[in-house]
N, C-alpha and C positions, 0 to 999 in steps of 0.2 A: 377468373375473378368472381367474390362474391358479389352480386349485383344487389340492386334494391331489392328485386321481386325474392331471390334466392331469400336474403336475409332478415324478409319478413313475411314467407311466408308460411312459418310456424308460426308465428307469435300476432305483435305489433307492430305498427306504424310508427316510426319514432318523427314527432316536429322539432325544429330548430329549437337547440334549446333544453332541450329531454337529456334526463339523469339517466344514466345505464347501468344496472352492477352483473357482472359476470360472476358466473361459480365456474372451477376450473375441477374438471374430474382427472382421472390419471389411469389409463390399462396397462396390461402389460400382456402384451404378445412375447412368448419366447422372451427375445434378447432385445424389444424392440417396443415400445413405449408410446404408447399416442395419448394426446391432453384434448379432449375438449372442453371446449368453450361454450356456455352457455349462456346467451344475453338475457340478463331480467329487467325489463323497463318499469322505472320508481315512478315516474313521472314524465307529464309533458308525451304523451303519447296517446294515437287512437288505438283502441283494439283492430284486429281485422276480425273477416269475416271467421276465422277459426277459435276466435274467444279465445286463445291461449295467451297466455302472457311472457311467455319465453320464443325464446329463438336459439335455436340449434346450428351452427357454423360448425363441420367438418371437413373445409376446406381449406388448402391454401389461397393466398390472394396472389394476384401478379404480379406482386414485389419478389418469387419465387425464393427460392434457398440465399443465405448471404452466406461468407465463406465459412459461417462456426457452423452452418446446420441450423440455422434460425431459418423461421420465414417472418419477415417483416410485414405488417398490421394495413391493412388497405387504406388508404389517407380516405378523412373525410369528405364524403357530399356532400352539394349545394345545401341539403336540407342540416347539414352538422351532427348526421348519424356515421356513427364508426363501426366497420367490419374490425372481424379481431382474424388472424390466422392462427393457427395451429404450430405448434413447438411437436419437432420429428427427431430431436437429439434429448434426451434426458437433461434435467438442469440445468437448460436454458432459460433465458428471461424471455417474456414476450416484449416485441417492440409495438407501440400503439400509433397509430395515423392521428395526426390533428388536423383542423380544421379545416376547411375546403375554400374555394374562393368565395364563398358566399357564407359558407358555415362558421358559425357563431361561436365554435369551441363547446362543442356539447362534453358535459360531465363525464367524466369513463372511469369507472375502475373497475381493476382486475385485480381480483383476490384469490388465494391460496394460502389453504391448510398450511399454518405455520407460515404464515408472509410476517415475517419480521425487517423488512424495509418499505420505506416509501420515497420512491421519486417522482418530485415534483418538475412540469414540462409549460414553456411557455408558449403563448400564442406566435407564431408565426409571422410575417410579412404580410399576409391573406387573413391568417387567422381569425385575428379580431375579436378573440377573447375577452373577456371582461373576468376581474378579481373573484367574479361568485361563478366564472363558468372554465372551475381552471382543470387541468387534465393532469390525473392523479395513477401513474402504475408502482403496485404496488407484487411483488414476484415473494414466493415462496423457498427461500435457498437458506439449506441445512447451513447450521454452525457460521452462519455473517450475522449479524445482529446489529454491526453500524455504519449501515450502509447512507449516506443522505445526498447523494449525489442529485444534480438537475439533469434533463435532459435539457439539449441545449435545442432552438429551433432553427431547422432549414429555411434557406430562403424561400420555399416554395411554400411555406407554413408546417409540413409536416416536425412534428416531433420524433426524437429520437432520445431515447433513454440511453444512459450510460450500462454498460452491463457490466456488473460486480463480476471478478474471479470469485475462484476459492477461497483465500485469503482475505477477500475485503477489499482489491485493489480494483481500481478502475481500468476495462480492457482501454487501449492505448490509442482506437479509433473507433468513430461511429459505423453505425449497419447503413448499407443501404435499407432506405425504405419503398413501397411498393410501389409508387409515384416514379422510380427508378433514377433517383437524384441522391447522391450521395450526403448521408448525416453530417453533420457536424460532429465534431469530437466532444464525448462526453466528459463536461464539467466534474472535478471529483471534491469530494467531502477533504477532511482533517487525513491524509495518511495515505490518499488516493496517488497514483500516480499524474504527473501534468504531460501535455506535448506542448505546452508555449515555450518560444525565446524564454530565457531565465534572462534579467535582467541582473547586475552583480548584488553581492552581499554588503548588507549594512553593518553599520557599528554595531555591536554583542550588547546584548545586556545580559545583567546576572540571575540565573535560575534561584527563586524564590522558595521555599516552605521545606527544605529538604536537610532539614537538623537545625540541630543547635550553632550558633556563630563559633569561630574555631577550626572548626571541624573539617579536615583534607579530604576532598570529594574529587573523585577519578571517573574514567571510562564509560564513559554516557552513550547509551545505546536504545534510542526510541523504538516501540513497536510499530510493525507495521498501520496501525489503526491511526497511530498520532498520540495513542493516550497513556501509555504506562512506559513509565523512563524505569532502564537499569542500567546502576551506576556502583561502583566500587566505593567505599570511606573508611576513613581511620576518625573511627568515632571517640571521645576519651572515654565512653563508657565500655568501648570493647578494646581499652588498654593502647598499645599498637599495633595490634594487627587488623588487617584489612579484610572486608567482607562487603561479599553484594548484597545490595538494596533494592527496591523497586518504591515509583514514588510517581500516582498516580497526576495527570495535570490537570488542574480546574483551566486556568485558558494563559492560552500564549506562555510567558516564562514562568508562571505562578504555576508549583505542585502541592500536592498533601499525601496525608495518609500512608507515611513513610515504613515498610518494613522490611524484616530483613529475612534474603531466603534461607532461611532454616534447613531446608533440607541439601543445600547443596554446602553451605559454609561450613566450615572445619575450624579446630585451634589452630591450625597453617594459616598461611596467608590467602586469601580468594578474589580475585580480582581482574580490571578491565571486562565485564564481560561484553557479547554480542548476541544478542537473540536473531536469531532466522525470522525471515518474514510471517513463517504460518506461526510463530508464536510457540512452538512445539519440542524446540531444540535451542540450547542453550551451551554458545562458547566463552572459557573464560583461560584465565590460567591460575594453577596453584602452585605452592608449594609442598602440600600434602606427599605424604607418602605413595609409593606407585609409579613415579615418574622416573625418568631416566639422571636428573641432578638439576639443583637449582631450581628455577623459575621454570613449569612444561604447563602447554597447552590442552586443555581436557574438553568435555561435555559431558552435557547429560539431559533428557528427553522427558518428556510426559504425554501420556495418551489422547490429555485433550486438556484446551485450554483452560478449565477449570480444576485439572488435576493436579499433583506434588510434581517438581521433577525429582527424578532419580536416577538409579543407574550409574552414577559416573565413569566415566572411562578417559583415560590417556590416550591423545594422538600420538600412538607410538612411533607411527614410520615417521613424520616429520619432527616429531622433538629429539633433542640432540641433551649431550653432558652441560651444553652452557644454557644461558638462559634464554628461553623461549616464551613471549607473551604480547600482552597487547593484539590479539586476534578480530579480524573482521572478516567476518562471512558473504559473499554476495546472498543474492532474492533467491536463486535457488540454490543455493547451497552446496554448487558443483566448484568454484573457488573460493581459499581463504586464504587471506595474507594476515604476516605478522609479524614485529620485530625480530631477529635473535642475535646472538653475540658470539656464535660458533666459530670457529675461526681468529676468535680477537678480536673482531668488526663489527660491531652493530650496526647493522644492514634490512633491508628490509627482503620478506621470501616470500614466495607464493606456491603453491599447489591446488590443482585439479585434478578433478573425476569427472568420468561419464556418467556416474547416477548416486543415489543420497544412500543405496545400498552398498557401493562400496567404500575404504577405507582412503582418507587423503595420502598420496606418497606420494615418493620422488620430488621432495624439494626442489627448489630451484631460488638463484638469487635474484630478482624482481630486474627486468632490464631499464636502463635511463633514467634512473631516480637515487640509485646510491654513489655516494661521492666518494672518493678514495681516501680523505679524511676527515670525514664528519659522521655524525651518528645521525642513522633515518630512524622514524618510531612510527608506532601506530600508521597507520593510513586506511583509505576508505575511495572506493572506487564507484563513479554514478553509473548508473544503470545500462549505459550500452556501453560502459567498461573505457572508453575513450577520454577520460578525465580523473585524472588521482588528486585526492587532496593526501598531505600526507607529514611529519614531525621531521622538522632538519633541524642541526645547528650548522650548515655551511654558510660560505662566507655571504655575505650581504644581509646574515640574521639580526635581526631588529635588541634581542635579547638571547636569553641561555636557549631557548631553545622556541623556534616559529612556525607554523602551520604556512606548506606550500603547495603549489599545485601543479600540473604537469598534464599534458594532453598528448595524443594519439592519432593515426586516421585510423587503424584498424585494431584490432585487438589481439592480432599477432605480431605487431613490433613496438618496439621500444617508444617506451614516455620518452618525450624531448619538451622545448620550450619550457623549462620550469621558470615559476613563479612566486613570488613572496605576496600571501597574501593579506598586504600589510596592512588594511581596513579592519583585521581582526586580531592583531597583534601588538604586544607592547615590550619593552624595556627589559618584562622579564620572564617565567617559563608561559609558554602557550602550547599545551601536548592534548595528547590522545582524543584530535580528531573522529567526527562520526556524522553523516549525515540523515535525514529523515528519507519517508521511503520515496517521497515528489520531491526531493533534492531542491526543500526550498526554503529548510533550516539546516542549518552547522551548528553543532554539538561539540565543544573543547572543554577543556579543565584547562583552568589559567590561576598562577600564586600573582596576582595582580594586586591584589587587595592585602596580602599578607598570606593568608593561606591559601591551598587550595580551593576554588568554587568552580562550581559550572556556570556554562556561559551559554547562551542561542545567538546567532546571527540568523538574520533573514532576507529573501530576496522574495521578487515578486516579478510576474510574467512584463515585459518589455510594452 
C-alpha cells in the first residue's frame, strides 16, 4: 500500500480538504507501458520538510489488479487525502478512492494528454462530501469524445468510475476497489449500456424534425452514442425512390439537421439501414446493380468516424434471387438477421461468423419465430441475444402488420413464448423494429397517422 509517509514524502502534506491535480506521464518499455502518476497539491496543504511540491506514487495500492489489468486507486484517509495507483494494461482508466471515514471528499483529479471525458463520482455513506468538494476523474481515451457517465458510490464511501470501452459503451460492472469491496455498477450516459431490471415499454410517441410532413420514413437505426439516427425515406423531393438519411437528436424524440448519405445512395432504391456499434460499418439493402436479383443486402465502411463511407459490397453468400432486406446487425457484428422471401416465405434468417474479418455465410432460417403462414420482417435481438423483438402479421395481430417478441434461456435454442407487444401497436402497419444500444428505446416505422413516421417507445430501470 501507498501509506501516508510513502506519499508524502516527495512533496506535501495534504489537510482535509486540499485540491490535488495529478499529471499522468506515459513509458513505453518494449511491449509494456507504465503511467505515472504525479500528485500536485493546489491548495490546502503544508509543504514538508523537502520544499517540493509534488509527490511521485509508482506503486500499486492494495486494491491489487482487478480482472481488466486495472489497479484500483487507494480509498481515502481520515485526513481526505487520495493515493492514486498505477494503470499496468495500456488504455485503461484510472479508478479513484473517495473519501475515508472521516475524510471530507478531497478534490482529485486526474488528467491526461487528450482527456476528453469527465466523470463525475459521489460521496459515499462515510464520505461526506459537500457540492464544492466533489470528486472529478477525468481519463484520456483515443476517439470517445461522449463519455458522461457517474461513478456510482460504494457503500463503504469509496468511489468507482464507470469505464468507457472502445466504442463509448459503458463496461457492464464496477472494479473492485482497494478497500477490497466490490464497486457498484457504473451508471451510463445517453447510448451507454444499463444492467437494471428493464421495467416494460411505454406508449410511442412520434420522432420529430426529420422532413417535411408527408413523407414515408423507414428503418431507424440509432448509434451507439444515443445521438445520430439512420433512417430510410421516400422523400417527394427524391421522386419515389428511397434513400438513407442521418438525423442528428437535440433530446428525446426531437431531431435536426437532416441529410442525406451521399456517398452510399444510388438512382436504385437504398434502404432499412443498420449501423454497427463502433460507428464504422454500415448495413442496408439495395436494389442497385451487383446484387444477385431484387431487393440484396450490402455494406459499406469508413476509416473513421469522421470519414465518407464507401466501398460498397454485396453479401453474397447469404443473398439469394428473391428478396433480401431489412438487416440488423448485433454490437459486434459476428450475427445478422434479416427478412427474405426465398423459397416463397417471408421468413425471418440469420447468420454468423467467428470474426468481422470474415464473410457472413450459410444462412440459416431463424428458429421459433416464423410461423407457417404469416410473414416475419425486420427484427432486432438485445444484447445477450435472449429476447427478439421482431414484424409478424400472424394471428392475434392488432393490424396489417405488429411488432412482437419472443425469449430464450440460451442462445443456442429456439425463441418460444412469443408476444404481441400491443402497448406499441395499432389498427394498422407497425414494422421495421430497432432498438437503442441500453435497450431502453424502441425504434418502429408505423402508417398510423396516414403515412409513414417514426416512432420511440421507452422504458426505464424497475
Amino acid at each position: 500500500m501507498v501509506t501516508e509517509e510513502r506519499a508524502t514524502r516527495g512533496g506535501c502534506i495534504r489537510e482535509k480538504g486540499a485540491e490535488l491535480r495529478t499529471s499522468v506521464h506515459v513509458r513505453t518499455y518494449g511491449d509494456s507501458t507504465l503511467r505515472t502518476v504525479v500528485l500536485i497539491c493546489l491548495s490546502g496543504c503544508r509543504v514538508n520538510e523537502s520544499g517540493l511540491g509534488t509527490s511521485q506514487i509508482h506503486e500499486p495500492t492494495d486494491g491489487g489488479a482487478a480482472k481488466d489489468g486495472t489497479f484500483g486507486a487507494a480509498q481515502a484517509g481520515r485526513d481526505g487525502e487520495l493515493d492514486v495507483g498505477r494503470i499496468v494494461t495500456p488504455d485503461l482508466p484510472i479508478n479513484a478512492g473517495g473519501g475515508g471515514e472521516t475524510g471530507a471528499g478531497a478534490t482529485f483529479r486526474a488528467e491526461d494528454s487528450g482527456s476528453r471525458s469527465e466523470n463525475e463520482g459521489a460521496a459515499g455513506r462515510d464520505g461526506g462530501a459537500t457540492p464544492d468538494e466533489k470528486m472529478v476523474l477525468s481519463t484520456g481515451i483515443p476517439d470517445v469524445n461522449h463519455i458522461d457517465a457517474a461513478g456510482v458510490a460504494a457503500s463503504d464511501g469509496a468511489i468507482i468510475a464507470a469505464v468507457p470501452t472502445g466504442t463509448g459503451r459503458m463496461a457492464d460492472a464496477g472494479y473492485v476497489d482497494a478497500g477490497g469491496t466490490s464497486g457498484t455498477v457504473g451508471q451510463t450516459g445517453t447510448g451507454g449500456t444499463t444492467s437494471c431490471a428493464l421495467d416494460q415499454f411505454q406508449a410511442p410517441e412520434r420522432l420529430t424534425g426529420l422532413g417535411p410532413s408527408g413523407s414515408n420514413l423507414y428503418g431507424p437505426s440509432l448509434s451507439a452514442d444515443g445521438k445520430l439516427l439512420y433512417f430510410a425515406a421516400r422523400y417527394s423531393s427524391n421522386g419515389s425512390g428511397e434513400d438513407i438519411y442521418t438525423a442528428r437528436r437535440t433530446e428525446g424524440s426531437s431531431f435536426s439537421s437532416v441529410e442525406s448519405l451521399d456517398s452510399v445512395n444510388t438512382a436504385y432504391d437504398d434502404g432499412t439501414p443498420s449501423i454497427s456499434a463502433d460507428g464504422l460499418t454500415l448495413y442496408f439493402y439495395s436494389k442497385r446493380p451487383g446484387g444477385k436479383g431484387g431487393r440484396d443486402l450490402w455494406m459499406t465502411s469508413r476509416p473513421t468516424l469522421q470519414g465518407s463511407f464507401g466501398g460498397e459490397k454485396p453479401l453474397a453468400a447469404i443473398n439469394s434471387s428473391d428478396d433480401d432486406h431489412v438487416p440488423w446487425v448485433s454490437a459486434d457484428e459476428l450475427t445478422i438477421l434479416w427478412g427474405s422471401e426465398r423459397g416463397g416465405s417471408p421468413d425471418l434468417y440469420i447468420s454468423t461468423r467467428s470474426s468481422k474479418s470474415e464473410d457472413f455465410a450459410n444462412p440459416a432460417v431463424l428458429g421459433g419465430v416464423n410461423g407457417s403462414s404469416s410473414r416475419e420482417d425486420r427484427a432486432a435481438l438485445s444484447r445477450d441475444g435472449l429476447t427478439i423483438y421482431f414484424i409478424s402479421n400472424r394471428a392475434g395481430t392488432l393490424g396489417d402488420l405488429d411488432i412482437w417478441t419472443a425469449t430464450r434461456s440460451r442462445s443456442d435454442v429456439a425463441f418460444s413464448g412469443i408476444t404481441n407487444l400491443k402497448v406499441v401497436n395499432t389498427a394498422n402497419s407497425d414494422i421495421d423494429v430497432a432498438l437503442s444500444a441500453d435497450e431502453t428505446e424502441l425504434f418502429f416505422s408505423s402508417n398510423r397517422a396516414g403515412q409513414y413516421d417514426l416512432y420511440r417507445s421507452v422504458r426505464k430501470c424497475k
